[in-house]
C-alpha positions in Angstrom: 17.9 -15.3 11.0 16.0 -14.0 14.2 15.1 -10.8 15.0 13.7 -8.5 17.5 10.4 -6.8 17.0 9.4 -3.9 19.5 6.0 -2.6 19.8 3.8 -3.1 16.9 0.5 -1.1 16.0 -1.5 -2.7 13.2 -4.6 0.2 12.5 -6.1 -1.9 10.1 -5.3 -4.7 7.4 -6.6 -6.4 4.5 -4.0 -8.8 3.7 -1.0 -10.5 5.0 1.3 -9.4 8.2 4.6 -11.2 8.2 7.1 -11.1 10.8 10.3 -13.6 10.7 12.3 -15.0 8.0 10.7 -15.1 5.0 12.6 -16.5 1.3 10.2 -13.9 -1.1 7.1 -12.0 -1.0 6.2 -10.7 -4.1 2.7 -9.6 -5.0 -0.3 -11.8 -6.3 -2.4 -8.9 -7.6 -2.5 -5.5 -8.5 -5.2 -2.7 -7.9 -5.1 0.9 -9.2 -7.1 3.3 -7.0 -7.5 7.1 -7.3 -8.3 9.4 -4.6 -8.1 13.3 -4.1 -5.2 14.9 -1.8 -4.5 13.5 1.7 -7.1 10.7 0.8 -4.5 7.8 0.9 -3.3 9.3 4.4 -3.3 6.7 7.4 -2.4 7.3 11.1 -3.8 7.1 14.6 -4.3 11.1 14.1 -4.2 12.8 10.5 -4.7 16.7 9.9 -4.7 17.6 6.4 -5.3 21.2 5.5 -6.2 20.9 1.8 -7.3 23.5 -0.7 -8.9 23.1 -4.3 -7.3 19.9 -5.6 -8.0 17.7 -9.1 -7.0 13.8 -9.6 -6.0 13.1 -13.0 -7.4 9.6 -13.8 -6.1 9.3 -17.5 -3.6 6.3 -17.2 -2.7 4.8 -21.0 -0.7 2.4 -19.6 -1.8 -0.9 -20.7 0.0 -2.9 -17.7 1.1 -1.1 -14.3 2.3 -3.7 -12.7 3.4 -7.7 -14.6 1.8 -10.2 -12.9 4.1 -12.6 -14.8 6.3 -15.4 -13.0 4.8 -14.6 -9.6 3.9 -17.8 -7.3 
């Protein structure tokens, strides 16, 4: 089915940019990352006013995300 796509800004990118039809994307692999508050933020122009924070990196989980069945 076509589409229109306006402007498009692309900061930065480690993997794959589709644009068009596609059938299924689903992922290939997983990846857990911590980081503080406001560390995951992306822009052109972030301003994060941030006081004392903690990350909690305990994580029993023994699978986040099956990789099972995926092409």
């Amino acid at each position: 089915m076509p589409s229109v796509i306006g402007a498009v800004n692309i900061n930065n990118n480690s993997g794959t940019v589709n644009f068009g039809d596609t059938l299924n994307i689903s992922p290939k692999t997983a990846a857990k990352t911590f980081s503080g508050s406001g560390g995951g933020n992306t822009g052109n122009v972030v301003n994060t006013l941030n006081g004392v924070n903690a990350t909690n990196t305990l994580d029993p989980n023994v699978v986040d995300q099956p990789m099972f069945g995926n092409i």
